[in-house]
N, C-alpha and C positions, 0 to 999 in steps of 0.2 A: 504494500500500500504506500501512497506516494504522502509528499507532506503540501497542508490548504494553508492558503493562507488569504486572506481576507483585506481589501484594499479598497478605497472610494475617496477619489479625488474631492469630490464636493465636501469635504472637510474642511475646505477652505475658505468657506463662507462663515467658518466661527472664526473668527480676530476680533481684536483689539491691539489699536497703536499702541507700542511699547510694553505691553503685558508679554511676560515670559511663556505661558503656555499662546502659544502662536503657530500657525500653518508650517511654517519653515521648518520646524522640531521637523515634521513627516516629509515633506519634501524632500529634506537633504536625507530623511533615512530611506526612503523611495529611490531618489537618484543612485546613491550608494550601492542598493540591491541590486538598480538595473545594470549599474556598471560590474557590478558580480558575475555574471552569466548566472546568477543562480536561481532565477526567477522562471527559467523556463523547464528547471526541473520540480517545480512543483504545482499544484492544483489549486487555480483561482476559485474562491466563494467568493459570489455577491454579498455585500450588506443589503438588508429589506430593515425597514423599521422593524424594533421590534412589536410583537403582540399587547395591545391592549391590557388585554386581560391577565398577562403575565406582567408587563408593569406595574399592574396594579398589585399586585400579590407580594411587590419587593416596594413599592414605593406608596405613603402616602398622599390618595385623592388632591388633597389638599397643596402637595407640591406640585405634583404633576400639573396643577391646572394653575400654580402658579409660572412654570417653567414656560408654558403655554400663552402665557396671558404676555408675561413680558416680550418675549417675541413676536405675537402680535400687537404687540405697542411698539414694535421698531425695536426694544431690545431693554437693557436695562442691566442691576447688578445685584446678585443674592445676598452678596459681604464686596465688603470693600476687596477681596482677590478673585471672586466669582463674576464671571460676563455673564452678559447674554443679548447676541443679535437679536437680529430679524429671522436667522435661518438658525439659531443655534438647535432652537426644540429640536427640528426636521434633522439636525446634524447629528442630536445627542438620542435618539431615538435612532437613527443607522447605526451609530456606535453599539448600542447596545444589543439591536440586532442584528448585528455583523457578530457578535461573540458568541451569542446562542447561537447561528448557522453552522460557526463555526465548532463548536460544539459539538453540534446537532449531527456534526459531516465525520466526527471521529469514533460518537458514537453510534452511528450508523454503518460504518467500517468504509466508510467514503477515501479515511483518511484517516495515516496510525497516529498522528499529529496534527498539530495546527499555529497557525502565530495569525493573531489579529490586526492591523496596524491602522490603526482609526483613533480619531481625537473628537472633545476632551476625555481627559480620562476619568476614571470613575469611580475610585478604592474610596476616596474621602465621600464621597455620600450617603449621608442618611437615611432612613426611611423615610424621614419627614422633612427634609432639607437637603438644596447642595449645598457646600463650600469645598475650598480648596482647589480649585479649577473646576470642580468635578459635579454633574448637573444629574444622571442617572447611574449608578452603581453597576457595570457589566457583567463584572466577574460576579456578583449575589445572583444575576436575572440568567447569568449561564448556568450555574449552580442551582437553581430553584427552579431550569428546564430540565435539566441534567435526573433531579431528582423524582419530578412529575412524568421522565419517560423510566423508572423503576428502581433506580438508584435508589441507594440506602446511605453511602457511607464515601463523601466527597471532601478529600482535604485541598485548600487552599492555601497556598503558599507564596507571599508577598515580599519581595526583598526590594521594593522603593526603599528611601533613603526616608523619606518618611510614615508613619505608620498608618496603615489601613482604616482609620477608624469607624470609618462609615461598615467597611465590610464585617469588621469587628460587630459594631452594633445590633447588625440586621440578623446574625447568625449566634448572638453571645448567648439566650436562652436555650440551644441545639443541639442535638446531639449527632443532626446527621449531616454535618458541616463538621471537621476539623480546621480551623483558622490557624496558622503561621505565620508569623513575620519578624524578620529583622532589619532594624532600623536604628535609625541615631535618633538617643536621647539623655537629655530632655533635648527635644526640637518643634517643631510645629507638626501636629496638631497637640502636644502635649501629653501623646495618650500612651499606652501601649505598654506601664510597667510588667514586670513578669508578675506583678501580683492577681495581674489582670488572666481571669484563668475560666470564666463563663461561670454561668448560673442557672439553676435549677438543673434540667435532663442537660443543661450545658457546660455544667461543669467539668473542668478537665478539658474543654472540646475549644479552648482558645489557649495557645501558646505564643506568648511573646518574647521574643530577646532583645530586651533596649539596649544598642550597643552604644559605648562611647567612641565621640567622633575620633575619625584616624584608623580607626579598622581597617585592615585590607586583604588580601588575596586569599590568607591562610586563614585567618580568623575567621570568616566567614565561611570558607571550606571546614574549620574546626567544628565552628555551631551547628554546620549542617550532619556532618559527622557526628556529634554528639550530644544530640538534641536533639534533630529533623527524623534523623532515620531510626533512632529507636521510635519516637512517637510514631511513626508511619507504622514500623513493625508491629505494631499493638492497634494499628487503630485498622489495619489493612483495607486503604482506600479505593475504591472502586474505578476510580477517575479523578486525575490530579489536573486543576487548574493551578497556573499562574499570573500573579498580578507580576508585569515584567515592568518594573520602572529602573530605570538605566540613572537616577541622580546620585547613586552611591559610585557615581564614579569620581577618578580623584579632578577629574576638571571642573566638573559641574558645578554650576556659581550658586547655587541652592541649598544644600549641603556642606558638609565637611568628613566626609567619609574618602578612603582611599582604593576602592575597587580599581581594578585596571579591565579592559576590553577583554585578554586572556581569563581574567577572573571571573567572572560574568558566564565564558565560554566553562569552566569547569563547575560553575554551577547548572550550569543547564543539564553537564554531561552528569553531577549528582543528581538530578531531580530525573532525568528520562533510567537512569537506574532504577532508582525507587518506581518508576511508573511500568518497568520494565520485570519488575518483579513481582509488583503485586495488582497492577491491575492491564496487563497483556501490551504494554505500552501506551496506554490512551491520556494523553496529555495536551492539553489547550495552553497557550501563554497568551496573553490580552496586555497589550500596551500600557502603560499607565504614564509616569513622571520619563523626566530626562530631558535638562534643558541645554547642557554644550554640545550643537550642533553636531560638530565631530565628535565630540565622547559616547554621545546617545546612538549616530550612526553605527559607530565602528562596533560598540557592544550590541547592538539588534544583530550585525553581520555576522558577528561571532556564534551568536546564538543559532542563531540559520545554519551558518556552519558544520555545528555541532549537530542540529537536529539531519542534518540533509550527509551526515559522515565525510565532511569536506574538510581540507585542512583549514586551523583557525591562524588568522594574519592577525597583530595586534599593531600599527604602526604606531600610536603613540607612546605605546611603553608603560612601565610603572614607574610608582614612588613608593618612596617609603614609608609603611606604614607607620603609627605612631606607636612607639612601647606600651601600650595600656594591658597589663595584664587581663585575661579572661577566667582565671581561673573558677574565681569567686561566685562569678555572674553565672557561667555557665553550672557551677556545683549549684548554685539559688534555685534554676530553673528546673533540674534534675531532681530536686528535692520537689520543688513545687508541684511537679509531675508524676513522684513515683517511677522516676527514672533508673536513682540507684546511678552511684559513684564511678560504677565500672562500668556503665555504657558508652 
């Protein structure tokens, strides 16, 4: 089976002058791809809006028809970091149904993978609100299609540079969502301590690792090593989505994290492992953050890369991470999990 991946120029009709989440972030990773050759060894999905009725299921009435309203008022702003045009609705409704298709197309055996590449992105949305760039939540509405076609047991796994909190939110009561993420903090949105672990049938079903800024290559291969993949082992997921936000890179003006392009690349080849063992390969990545032009290019390429068994190029290179021992964080979360010292 070949790898989909999911692309719609009319993304570009969401801008705002000088706002960082901007058209060009996909453009130059668009350009990038095509100058890859590697675009014609994989399987286009259209974006269609997505369904009504499944919007409504991840999002509140009340948003929705505010997301709606402002748009047909020519456009407006949720928070002072949230737009919204003329055409953002119609934009953030492809968005979102580009990720269920794309979904839809892996778990239909269309395709053993997927990479979504659509804006704005979506992890910081609430059910009853956007902020943070992000107007509809994808990764929950692929997740909550994923689960209405019989699925039981869907981990998501988030390594933007800042924390999920919307996805967090929508799923923090659940049991049949596993939530992951590592991110720097304290940062914006605030959220995401490891204390933070779900509630009621969701308890245990949200893992977070707030790392301190400066993290890089190996630390975050350590975390995933020793945290990602025991909790996977235990939770054995069905279908692993990924929120791919690329601003844990070390150029990215957003952040302070030190991922390098290569780094990126070896987490994907962690995560299609995990996806590889326990649930036949079926893995979706859905765009999220990543605002240095070339930082955010060059790690989507790596990533494609890795999914498509291609060699991975890093031209920018790395840095060096910053000494912040892990020991302590990573033993916190292990404990907070029921992980146990020697996973």
């Amino acid at each position: 089976m070949s790898v989909a991946y999911v692309y719609d120029a009319r993304h570009t009709q969401h801008r705002e002058p000088g706002h960082p989440e901007r058209p060009e972030r996909l453009i130059a990773l668009w350009q990038v791809l095509e100058a890859s050759g590697l675009l014609p060894l994989m399987t286009p999905i259209e974006a269609t809006p997505v369904d009504p009725a499944l919007l409504h299921r991840i999002h509140d009435r009340h948003h929705i028809e505010a997301v709606k309203a402002a748009s047909q008022a020519g456009g407006g702003h949720l928070d002072s970091d949230t737009y919204i045009t003329a055409h953002s609705y119609e934009i953030a409704l492809l968005a979102a149904g580009g990720a269920v298709n794309a979904t839809e197309a892996v778990l239909s055996g269309k395709a053993r993978a997927a990479f979504t590449l659509l804006r704005p992105p979506g992890h910081h949305a609430l059910s009853n609100r956007g902020m943070g760039f992000c107007l509809f939540n994808h990764i929950a509405l692929a997740a909550q299609h994923a689960l209405e076609r019989g699925l039981e047991r869907i981990l998501i796994i988030d390594y933007d540079a800042h924390h999920g909190n919307g996805t967090q939110e929508i799923f923090y009561p659940r049991a049949d969502v596993l939530y992951f993420s590592t991110h720097q903090y304290p940062w914006y949105p605030g959220s995401g301590h490891w204390r933070e672990r779900g509630e009621g049938p969701g308890e245990g079903h949200t893992a977070n690792v707030p790392l301190p800024a400066g993290i890089g290559d190996q630390g975050y291969l350590r975390v995933f090593r020793e945290i990602l993949s025991p909790l996977a082992e235990r939770y054995r997921p069905q279908l692993i989505l990924v929120s791919a936000g690329y601003d844990a890179h070390w150029r990215d003006p957003l952040a302070l994290m030190r991922l390098s392009a290569r780094g990126f690349a070896e987490l994907a080849i962690a995560i299609l492992d995990l996806a590889g063992w326990h649930c036949d390969g079926k893995c979706v990545f859905v765009l999220e953050g990543g605002y240095d032009l070339d930082a955010t290019s060059a790690s989507a390429l790596a990533t494609f890369a890795v999914l498509l068994e291609r060699p991975v190029q890093d031209l920018l290179g790395e840095v060096a991470p910053a000494e912040t021992p892990l020991d302590q964080l990573i033993a916190d979360v292990q404990q907070a999990h029921h992980l146990g010292s020697e996973s």
